[in-house]
C-alpha positions in Angstrom: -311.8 -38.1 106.3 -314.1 -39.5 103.1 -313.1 -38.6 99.7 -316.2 -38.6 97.1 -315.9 -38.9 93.5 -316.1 -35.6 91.5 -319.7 -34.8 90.4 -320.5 -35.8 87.0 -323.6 -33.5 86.7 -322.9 -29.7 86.7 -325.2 -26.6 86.4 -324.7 -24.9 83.1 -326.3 -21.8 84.2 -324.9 -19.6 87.0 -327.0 -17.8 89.9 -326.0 -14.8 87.8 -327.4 -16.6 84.7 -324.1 -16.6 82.8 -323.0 -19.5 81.0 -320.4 -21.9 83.1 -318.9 -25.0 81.6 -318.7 -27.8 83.4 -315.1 -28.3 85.1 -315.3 -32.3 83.8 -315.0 -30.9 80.1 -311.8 -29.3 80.8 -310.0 -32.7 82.6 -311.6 -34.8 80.1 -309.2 -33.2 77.3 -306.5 -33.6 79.7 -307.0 -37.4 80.2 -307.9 -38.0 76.5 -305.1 -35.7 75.2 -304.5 -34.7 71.6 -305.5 -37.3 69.3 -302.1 -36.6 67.0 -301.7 -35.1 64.0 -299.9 -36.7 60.9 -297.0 -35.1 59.1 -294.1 -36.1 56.6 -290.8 -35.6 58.1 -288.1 -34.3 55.5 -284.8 -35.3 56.2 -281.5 -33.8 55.1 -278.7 -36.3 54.9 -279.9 -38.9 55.4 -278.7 -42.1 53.4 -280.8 -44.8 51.9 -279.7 -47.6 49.9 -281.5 -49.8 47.9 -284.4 -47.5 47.0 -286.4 -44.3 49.0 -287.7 -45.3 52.6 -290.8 -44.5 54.0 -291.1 -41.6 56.7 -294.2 -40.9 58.7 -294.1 -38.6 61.7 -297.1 -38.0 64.0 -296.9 -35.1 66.9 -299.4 -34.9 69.7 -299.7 -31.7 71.9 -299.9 -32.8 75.5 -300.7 -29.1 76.9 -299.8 -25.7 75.5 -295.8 -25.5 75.7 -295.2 -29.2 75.3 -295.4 -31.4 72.4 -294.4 -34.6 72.1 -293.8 -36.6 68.1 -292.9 -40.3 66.8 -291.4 -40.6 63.3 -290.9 -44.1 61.9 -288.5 -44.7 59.5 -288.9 -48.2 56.9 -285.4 -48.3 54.8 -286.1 -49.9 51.6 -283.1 -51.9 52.1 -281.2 -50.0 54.7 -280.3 -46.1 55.9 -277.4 -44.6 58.2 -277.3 -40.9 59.4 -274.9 -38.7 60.7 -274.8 -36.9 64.2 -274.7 -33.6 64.1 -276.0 -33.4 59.6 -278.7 -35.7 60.0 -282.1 -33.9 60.7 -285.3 -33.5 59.8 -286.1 -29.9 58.9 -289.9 -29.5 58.6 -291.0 -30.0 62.4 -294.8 -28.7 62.1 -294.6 -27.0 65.5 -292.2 -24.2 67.0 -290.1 -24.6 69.5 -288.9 -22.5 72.3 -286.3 -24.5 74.0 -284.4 -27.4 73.5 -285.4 -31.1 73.1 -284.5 -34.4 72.7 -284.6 -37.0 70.9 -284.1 -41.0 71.1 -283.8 -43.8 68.8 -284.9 -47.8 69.1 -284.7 -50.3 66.2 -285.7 -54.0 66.3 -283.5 -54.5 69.8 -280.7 -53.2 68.4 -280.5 -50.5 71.1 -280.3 -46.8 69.8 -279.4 -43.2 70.8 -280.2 -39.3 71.8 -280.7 -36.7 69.4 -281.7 -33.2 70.3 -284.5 -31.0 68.8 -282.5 -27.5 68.5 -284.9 -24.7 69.3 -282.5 -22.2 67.6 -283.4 -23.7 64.1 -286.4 -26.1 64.6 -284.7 -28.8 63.4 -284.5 -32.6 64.8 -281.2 -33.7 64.8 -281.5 -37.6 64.8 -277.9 -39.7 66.4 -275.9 -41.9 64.1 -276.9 -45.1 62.8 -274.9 -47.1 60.0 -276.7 -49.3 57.5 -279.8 -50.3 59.4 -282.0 -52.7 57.6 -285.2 -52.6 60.4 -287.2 -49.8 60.4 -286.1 -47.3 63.4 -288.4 -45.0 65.5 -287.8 -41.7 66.1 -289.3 -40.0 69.3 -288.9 -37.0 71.2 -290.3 -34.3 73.6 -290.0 -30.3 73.0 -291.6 -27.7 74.8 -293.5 -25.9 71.7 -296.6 -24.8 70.5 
């Protein structure tokens, strides 16, 4: 048994003479995926010392339930956050079930958070005065 490569020229015209699009066009989204979107993540309670940090979040939508995001956060000096208060509040997408979350920051190891459907909040784990930026990412079936 021979497997051949998937044709790369189609017929855009049918016997019928309706319009057909090319199968290719739909699996090149899929192995492209979503280019990303930018957003500012707005947390509540989180604590930052020595000045404002800088938050920037970015969320890609891998197919139509499932969306995955990043959020970096650079402490001007240093942040902590609380388990269970800590969260950001303005996730641009809606989500239908529960998620997670996880934490790295400059090999200091990190931790799980959970996106809560119920409230479409990110709820981020503890951290205590962290002076390296930490990145925040996570998957949630949403749309």
């Amino acid at each position: 048994m021979t497997t051949e490569a998937p044709p790369i020229r189609e017929e855009l015209i049918e016997d019928n003479g309706a319009i057909s699009m090319p199968w290719i066009l739909y699996f090149n989204q899929t192995f492209n995926g979503d280019g990303g979107t930018a957003w500012t993540p707005t947390f509540s309670g989180l604590t930052e010392v020595g000045g404002v940090a800088t938050i920037a979040g970015r969320y890609y939508q891998l197919s139509k339930y499932l969306t995955y995001f990043n959020i970096l956060v650079t402490p001007a000096t240093n942040t902590s956050a609380t388990a269970g208060t800590t969260y950001v509040g303005n996730l641009p997408v809606t989500s239908y079930a529960n998620g997670f979350c996880a934490t790295v920051s400059n090999k200091l190891g990190g931790g799980i958070g959970m996106v809560e459907a119920s409230s479409n909040r990110i709820y981020v784990p503890a951290w205590s005065t962290v002076t390296s930026p930490i990145n925040i990412m996570g998957v949630v079936e949403a749309t």
